[in-house]
C-alpha positions in Angstrom: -55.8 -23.7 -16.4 -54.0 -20.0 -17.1 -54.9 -19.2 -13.9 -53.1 -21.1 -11.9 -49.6 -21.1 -13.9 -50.1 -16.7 -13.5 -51.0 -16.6 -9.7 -47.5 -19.5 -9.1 -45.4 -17.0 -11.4 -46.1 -14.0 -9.2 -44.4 -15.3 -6.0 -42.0 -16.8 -7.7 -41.0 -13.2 -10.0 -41.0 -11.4 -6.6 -38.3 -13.7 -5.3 -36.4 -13.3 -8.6 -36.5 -9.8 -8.1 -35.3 -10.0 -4.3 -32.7 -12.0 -4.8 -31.0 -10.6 -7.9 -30.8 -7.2 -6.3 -28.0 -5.1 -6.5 -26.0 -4.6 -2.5 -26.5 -0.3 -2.2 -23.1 1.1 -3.1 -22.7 3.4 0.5 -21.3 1.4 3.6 -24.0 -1.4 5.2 -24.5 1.2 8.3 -23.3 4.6 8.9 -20.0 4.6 11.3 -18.9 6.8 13.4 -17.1 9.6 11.2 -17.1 13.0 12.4 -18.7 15.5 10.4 -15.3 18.0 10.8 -11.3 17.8 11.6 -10.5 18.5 15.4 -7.6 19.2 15.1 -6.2 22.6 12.9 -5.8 22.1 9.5 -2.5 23.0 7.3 -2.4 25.1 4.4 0.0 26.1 1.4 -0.6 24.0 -1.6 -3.7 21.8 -2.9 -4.9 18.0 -2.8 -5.2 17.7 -6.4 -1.4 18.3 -6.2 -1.0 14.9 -3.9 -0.3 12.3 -7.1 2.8 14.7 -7.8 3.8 14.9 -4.9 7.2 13.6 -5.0 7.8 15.8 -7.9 7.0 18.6 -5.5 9.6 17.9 -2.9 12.6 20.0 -2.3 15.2 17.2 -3.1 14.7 15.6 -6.9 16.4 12.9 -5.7 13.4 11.6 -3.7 11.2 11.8 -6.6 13.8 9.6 -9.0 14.0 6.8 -5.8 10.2 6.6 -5.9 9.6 6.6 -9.2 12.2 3.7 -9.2 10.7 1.7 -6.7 7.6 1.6 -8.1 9.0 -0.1 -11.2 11.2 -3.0 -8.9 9.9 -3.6 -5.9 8.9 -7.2 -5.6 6.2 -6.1 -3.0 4.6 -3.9 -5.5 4.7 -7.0 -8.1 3.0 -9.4 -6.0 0.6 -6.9 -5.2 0.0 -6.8 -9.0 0.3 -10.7 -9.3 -2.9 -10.6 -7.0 -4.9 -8.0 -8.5 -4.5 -10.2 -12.2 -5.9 -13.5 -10.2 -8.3 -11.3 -8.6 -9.8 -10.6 -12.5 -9.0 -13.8 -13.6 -11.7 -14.9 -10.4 -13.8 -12.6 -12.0 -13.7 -13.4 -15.7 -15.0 -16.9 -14.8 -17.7 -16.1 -12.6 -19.3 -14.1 -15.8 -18.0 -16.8 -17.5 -20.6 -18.9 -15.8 -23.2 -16.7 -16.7 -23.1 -17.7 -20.6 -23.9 -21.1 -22.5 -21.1 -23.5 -22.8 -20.3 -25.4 -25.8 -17.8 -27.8 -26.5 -17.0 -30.3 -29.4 -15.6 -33.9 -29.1 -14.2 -35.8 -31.9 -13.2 -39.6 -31.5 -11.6 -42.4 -33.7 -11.0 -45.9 -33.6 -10.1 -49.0 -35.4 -10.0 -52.7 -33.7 -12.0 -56.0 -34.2 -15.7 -56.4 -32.9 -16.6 -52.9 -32.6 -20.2 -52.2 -32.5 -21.2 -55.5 -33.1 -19.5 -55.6 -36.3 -17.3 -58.9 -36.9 -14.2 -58.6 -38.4 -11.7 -55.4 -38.5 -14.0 -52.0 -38.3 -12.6 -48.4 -38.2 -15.3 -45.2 -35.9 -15.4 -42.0 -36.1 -18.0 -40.0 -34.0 -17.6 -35.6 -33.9 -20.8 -34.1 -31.0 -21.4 -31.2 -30.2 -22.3 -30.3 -26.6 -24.2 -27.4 -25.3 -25.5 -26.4 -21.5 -26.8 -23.6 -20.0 -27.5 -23.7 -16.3 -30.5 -20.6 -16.1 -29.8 -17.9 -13.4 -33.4 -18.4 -11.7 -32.6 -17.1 -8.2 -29.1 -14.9 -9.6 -27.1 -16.9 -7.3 -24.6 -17.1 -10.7 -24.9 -13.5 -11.1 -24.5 -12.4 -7.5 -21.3 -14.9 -7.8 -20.4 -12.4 -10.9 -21.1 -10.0 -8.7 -18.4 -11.1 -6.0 -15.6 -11.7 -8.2 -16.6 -8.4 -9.9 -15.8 -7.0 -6.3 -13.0 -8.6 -5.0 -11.1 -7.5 -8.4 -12.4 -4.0 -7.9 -10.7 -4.6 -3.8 -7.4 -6.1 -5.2 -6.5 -3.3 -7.4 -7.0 -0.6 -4.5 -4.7 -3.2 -2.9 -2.1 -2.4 -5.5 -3.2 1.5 -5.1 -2.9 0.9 -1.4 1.0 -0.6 -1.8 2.3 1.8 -3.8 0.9 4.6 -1.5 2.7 2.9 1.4 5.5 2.0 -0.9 6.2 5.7 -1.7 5.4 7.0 1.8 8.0 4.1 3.1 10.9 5.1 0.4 10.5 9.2 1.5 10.7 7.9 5.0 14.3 5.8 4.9 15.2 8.6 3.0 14.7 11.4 5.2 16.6 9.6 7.9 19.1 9.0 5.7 19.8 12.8 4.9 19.2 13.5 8.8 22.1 10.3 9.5 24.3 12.2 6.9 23.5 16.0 8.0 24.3 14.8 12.1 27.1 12.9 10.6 28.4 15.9 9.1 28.0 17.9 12.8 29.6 15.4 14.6 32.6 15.3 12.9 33.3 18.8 13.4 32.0 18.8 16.7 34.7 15.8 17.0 37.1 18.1 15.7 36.4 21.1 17.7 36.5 18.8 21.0 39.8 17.3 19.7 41.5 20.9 19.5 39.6 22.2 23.2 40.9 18.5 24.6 44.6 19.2 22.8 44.5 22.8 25.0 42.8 21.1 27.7 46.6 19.1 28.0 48.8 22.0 27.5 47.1 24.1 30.3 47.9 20.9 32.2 51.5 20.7 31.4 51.5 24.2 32.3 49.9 24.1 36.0 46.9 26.2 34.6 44.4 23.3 34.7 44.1 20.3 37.1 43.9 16.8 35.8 40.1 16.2 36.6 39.3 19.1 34.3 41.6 18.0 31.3 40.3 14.4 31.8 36.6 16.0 31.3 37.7 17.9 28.3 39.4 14.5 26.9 35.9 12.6 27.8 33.9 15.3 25.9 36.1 14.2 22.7 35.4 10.9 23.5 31.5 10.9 23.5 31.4 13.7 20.0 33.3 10.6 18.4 31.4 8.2 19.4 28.7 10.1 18.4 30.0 10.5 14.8 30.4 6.6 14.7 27.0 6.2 15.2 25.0 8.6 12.9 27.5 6.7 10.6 26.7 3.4 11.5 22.8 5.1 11.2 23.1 6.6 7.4 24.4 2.9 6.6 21.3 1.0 7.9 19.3 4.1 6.3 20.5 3.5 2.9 20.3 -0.3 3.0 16.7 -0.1 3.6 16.3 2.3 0.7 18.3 -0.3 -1.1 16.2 -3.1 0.0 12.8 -1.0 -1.1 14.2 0.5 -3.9 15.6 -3.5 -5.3 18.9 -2.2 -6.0 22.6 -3.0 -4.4 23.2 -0.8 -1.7 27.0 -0.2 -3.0 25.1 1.9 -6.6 23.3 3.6 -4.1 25.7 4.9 -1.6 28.0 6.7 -4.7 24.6 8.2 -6.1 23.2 9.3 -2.9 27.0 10.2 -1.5 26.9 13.6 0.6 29.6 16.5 0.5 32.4 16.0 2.2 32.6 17.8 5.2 34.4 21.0 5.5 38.4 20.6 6.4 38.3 23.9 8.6 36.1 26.3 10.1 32.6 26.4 11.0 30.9 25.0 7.4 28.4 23.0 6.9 27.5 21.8 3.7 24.7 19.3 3.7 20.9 19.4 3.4 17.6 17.9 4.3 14.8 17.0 2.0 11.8 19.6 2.9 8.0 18.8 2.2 6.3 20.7 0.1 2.3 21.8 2.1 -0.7 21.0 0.7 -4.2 22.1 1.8 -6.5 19.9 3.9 -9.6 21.9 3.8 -12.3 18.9 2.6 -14.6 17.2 4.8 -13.5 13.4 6.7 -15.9 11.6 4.1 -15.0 13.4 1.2 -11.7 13.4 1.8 -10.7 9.8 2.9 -12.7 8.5 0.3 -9.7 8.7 -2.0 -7.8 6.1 0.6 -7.2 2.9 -1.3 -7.5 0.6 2.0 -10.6 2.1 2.3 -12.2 1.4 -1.0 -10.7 -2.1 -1.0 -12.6 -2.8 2.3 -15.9 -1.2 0.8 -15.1 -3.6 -1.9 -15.0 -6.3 -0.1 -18.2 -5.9 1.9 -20.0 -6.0 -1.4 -18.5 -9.3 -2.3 -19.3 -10.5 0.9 -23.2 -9.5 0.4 -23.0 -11.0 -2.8 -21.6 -14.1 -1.8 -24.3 -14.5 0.6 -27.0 -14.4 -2.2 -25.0 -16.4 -4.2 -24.6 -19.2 -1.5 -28.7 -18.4 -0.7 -29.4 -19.0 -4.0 -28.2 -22.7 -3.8 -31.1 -23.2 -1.2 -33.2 -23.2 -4.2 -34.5 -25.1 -7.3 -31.6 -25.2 -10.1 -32.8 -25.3 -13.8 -30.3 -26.2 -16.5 -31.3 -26.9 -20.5 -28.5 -29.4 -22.0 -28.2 -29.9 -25.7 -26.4 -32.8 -27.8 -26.0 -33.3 -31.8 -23.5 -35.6 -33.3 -22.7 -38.0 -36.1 -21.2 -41.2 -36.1 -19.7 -43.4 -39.1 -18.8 -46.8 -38.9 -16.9 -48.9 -41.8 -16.5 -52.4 -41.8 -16.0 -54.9 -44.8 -15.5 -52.2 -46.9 -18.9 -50.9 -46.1 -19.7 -47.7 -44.6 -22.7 -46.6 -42.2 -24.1 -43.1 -40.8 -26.0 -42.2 -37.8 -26.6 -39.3 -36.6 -28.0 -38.0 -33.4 -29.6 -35.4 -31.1 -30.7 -34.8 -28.4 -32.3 -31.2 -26.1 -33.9 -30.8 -22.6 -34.4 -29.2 -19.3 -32.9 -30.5 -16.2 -34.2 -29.6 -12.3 -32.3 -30.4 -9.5 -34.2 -29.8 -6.4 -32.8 -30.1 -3.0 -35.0 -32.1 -0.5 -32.3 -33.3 2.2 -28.7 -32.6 3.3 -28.5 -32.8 6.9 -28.5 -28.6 7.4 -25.7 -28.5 5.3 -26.8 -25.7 3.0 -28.5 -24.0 5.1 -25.3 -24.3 7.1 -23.4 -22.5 4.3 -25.7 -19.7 4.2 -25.2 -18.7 7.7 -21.4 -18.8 7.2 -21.9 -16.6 4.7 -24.3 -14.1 6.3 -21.4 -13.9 9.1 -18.9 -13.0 6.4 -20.7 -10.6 5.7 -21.8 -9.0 8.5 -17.8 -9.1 9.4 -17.3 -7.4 6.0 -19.5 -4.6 7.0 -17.7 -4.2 10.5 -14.0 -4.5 9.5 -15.2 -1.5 7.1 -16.9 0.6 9.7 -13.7 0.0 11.7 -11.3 1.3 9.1 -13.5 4.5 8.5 -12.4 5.3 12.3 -9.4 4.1 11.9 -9.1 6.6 8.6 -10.1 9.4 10.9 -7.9 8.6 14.0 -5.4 8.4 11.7 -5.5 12.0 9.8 -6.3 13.3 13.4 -3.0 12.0 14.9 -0.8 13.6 11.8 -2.7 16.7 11.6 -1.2 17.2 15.2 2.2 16.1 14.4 2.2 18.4 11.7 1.1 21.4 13.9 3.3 20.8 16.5 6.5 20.2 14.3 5.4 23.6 12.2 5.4 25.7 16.0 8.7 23.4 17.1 10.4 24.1 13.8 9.8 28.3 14.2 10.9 28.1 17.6 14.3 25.9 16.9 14.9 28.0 14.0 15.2 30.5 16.1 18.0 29.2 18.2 19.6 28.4 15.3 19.9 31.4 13.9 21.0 33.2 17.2 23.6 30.7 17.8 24.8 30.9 14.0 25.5 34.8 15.2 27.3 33.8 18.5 29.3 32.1 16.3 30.1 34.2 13.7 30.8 37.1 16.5 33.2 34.4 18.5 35.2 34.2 15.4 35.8 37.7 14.1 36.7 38.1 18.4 39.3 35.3 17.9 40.8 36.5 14.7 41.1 40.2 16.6 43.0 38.6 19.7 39.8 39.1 22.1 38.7 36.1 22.7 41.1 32.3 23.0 41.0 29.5 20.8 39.2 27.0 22.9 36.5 29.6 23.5 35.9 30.0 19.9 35.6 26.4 19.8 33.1 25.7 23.1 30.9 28.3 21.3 31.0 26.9 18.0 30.3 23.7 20.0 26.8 25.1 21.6 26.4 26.1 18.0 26.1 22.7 16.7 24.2 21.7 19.4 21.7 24.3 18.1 21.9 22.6 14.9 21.5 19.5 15.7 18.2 20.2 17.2 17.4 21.6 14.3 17.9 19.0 12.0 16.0 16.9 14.1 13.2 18.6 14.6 13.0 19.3 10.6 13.1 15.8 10.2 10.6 15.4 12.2 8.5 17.8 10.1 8.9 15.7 7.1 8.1 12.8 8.8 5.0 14.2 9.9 4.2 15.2 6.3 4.6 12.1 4.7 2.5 10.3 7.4 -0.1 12.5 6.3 0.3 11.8 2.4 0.0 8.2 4.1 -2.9 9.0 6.1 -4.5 10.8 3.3 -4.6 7.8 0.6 -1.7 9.5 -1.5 -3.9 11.0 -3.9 -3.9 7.6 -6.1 -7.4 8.2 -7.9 -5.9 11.1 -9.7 
């Protein structure tokens, strides 16, 4: 007789054990993640730096427009709206875990009640208890799951305030670069204007056929219609850091307003946000580890696994104890009764026939899950690919950014030299101003290509997970 109880509860404690297992924390399989960068790696600052980024930029300004858009963007609120159901989810699957007990309490009065002739008055207060037991940890791999998918919803919220950040320096950038070419085309409007002004007096004069002057007076044309549109540009710039900042585009334009340009000469006054460099010397692994879309889809995979259990677990025997003790009081005819009662026992459900249906339910989830693990082996590479690509961008705008600066500066000198000629009578007006011309032609690559640089940095920050663990 104790036999065979101990040699049933043997099997049946080895399948306890397999099926309330803990899912291994690492990835289901190993993907395909290099073991080093391919492509050269950038130096001049630190990772541990990335969560201060902003602060770190040359332009303050940035840092105050993030900082604000993480407080009042309604895409960064939802995001939080979701990670709070998320551990809601998760509260009541642990919930589940515990005894439940509840209390009823009941009165009534009317005629006939109970048997009792006349007018009678009932009152009746139980208390319930039940406890469904955990035999195969189908509840506590449910636990489990919702323990998970709160754990993926907040590096959801991580995850939008990276791209949130990363999406603000963006609109920004462009907007600076809208305002800086801005800036050049109105004086290379202006310098056009006074060569096309020339242009008409050599005409007048015989010293210049009307084909040429009408090219002179076309050149005008096109620099103003180039100033219209980087004007028309740093207007859709800074309504979409309006939009992602949640504030009126009209508060924004007087704070973010650029300085005027220069009424004469060859001045120009505004600037471009520079990014500060940080090292990228860790491993793919170790480094991407810290990406938030990552984690969330490591996350998910183990609430996939342990919805499968969970789900596998229904397959199975379910055991549940149930527990009932109340009192009732009846008066009637001015005479008053008591019962009370009680009541305690097991309950097993065991499933015999359902037409495949949960075994149904348990391949559905074993496909979830083996979806889970390949949507996260895909983003690894997708991680990588994506560091790869900026690391280049960043490499070739540091070598592009040398060699335009270089240009710059040599046509700055031209220019400078064509001046101090034209003040000493050597060389004409309109020559001074074709040269300052070429000269902010020079520029304008420049300004490009430096905003290109920045772009390239902050699609690395991006790349990189933003440093949001620290």
């Amino acid at each position: 007789m104790t036999r065979r109880p101990l040699f049933l509860a043997a099997p049946l404690l080895a399948l306890l054990a397999a099926c309330t297992a803990v899912p291994p924390a690492a990835p289901p399989a190993s993907a395909a993640i290099p073991a080093t960068w391919r492509s050269p790696l950038p130096h001049g600052g630190s990772t541990t730096a990335l969560a201060a980024w902003w602060q770190a930029f040359s332009d303050p300004a940035l840092a105050r427009l993030v900082e604000r858009a993480q407080a009042q963007s309604p895409t960064l609120a939802q995001a939080a709206a979701r990670r709070r159901q998320a551990e809601a989810g998760a509260a009541q699957a642990r919930a589940a875990l515990l005894p439940a007990l509840t209390a009823n309490a009941q009165a009534q009065r009317g005629r006939n009640l109970s048997g009792m002739a006349g007018t009678a008055t009932t009152a009746s207060g139980t208390l319930n208890a039940s406890w469904e037991i955990d035999l195969f940890g189908g509840q506590r791999a449910a636990a489990e799951a919702g323990a998970a998918e709160a754990n993926a919803a907040t590096a959801d919220w991580h995850a939008a305030r990276v791209s949130l950040a990363a999406d603000v320096a963006q609109a920004y950038v462009q907007l600076r670069l809208a305002q800086a070419r801005e800036e050049s085309a109105e004086l290379d409007t202006r310098f056009a204007e006074q060569i096309a002004a020339w242009g008409r007096e050599q005409q007048k004069a015989g010293l210049m056929s009307t084909s040429d002057a009408a090219i002179l007076n076309t050149e005008r044309a096109v620099a103003a219609a180039n100033r219209s549109q980087w004007r028309a540009e740093a207007q859709i710039a800074l309504q979409t850091l309006a939009l992602l900042c949640g504030e009126r585009a009209e508060a924004l334009a007087a704070e973010l307003a650029p300085p005027a340009v220069a009424p004469q000469g060859f001045d120009l006054r505004r600037s471009q946000p520079r990014a500060p460099a940080f090292d990228v010397t860790a491993l793919p692994a170790q480094l991407l580890a810290q990406r938030p879309d990552l984690s969330a889809a490591h996350q998910r995979w183990i609430a996939a696994v342990q919805t499968q259990r969970s789900v596998e677990a229904q397959r199975w025997p379910q055991l549940s104890l149930a527990a009932l003790a109340g009192e009732t009081r009846l008066r009637a005819g001015g005479a008053t009764s008591n019962a009370s009662t009680w009541s305690f026992g097991p309950s097993l459900s065991l499933p015999i026939f359902d037409a495949g249906l949960r075994k149904a339910r348990a391949e559905g989830a074993e496909a979830a899950a083996d979806e889970a693990a390949a949507g996260l082996q895909a983003r690894w590479q997708q991680a990588v690919a994506e560091v790869e690509q900026q690391l280049q961008r960043v490499t070739a705008g540091a070598e592009r950014e040398r060699e335009v600066d270089a240009v710059k500066r040599e046509w700055e000198g031209i220019a400078l030299r064509t001046a101090a000629q034209a003040q000493a009578g050597l060389q004409s007006g309109a020559q001074r101003n074709a040269t300052y011309r070429n000269a902010l032609a020079a520029y304008d690559a420049v300004l490009g290509v430096r905003a290109e640089q920045a772009l390239a940095w902050i699609g690395l920050y991006r790349s990189l997970g933003g440093g949001w663990k620290e």
